[in-house]
N, C-alpha and C positions, 0 to 999 in steps of 0.2 A: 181917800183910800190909796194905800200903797201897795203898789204889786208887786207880788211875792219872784220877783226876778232870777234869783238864786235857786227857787225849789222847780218852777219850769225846766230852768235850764239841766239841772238834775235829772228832772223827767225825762229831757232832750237825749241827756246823755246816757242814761239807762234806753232808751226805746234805739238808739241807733247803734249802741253797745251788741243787743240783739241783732238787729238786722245783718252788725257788718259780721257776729258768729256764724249766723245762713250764710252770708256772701263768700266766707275765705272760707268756712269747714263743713259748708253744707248739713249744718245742725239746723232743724225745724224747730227742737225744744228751744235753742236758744231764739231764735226771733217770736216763739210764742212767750217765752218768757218775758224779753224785753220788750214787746208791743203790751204785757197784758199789767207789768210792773212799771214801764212807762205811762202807760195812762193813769194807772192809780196816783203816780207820784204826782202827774199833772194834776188829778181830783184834789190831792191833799193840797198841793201850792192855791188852787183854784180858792179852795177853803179857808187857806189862810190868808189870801188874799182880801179875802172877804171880813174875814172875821180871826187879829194877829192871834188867840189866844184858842182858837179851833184846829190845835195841830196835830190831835188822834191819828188822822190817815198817815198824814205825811211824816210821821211817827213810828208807827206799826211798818210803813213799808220800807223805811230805811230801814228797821231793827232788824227785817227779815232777810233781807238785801245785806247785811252786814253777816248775820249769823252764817245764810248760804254760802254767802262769796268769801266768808272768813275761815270756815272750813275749806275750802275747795283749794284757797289758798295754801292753807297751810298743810294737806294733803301733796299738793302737788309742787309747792313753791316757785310757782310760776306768777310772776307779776302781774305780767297782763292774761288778759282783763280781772280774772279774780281779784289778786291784789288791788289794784285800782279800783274796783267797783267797792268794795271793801273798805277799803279808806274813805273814798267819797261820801260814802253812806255814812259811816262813824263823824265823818265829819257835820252829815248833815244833821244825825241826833244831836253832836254839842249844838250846833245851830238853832236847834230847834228846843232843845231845853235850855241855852240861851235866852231864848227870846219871854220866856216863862218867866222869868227872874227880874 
């Protein structure tokens, strides 16, 4: 069994993404977003860990993660974080229908 190392650390980096928006602009959405979008991601790596070819979750929640943070970005043209969360997720779909093929 190989652990899905890259899709945790995605989770990681989505759930702390939230925390540090509470920390520096005192937004609640963002740390309820990133704790509740963090753990999903964590479920999907979780799954795919388990099982390479069970990558629904961890699928669905970068698409979402891409779409929101792709607009947001491109509304506002501010890199961080939108931008970046944005690309990370896009990245993580090729990743993940990579790994299909």
């Amino acid at each position: 069994m190989i652990v899905d190392w890259l899709g945790f650390g995605y989770a990681l980096i989505v759930a702390l993404g939230g925390a540090v928006g509470y920390i520096r602009k005192g937004s609640k959405i963002s740390l309820i977003a990133g704790i509740i979008f963090g753990i999903t991601a964590g479920y999907g790596a979780y799954c795919v860990t388990h099982n390479p070819r069970d990558i629904k979750i961890s699928l669905f929640t970068a698409f979402l993660l891409t779409t929101v943070m792709g607009v947001r970005f491109k509304r506002s043209k501010k890199l961080m974080p939108a931008g970046i969360v944005a690309g990370l997720s896009l990245l993580m779909i090729l990743r993940l229908v990579l790994m299909l093929v």
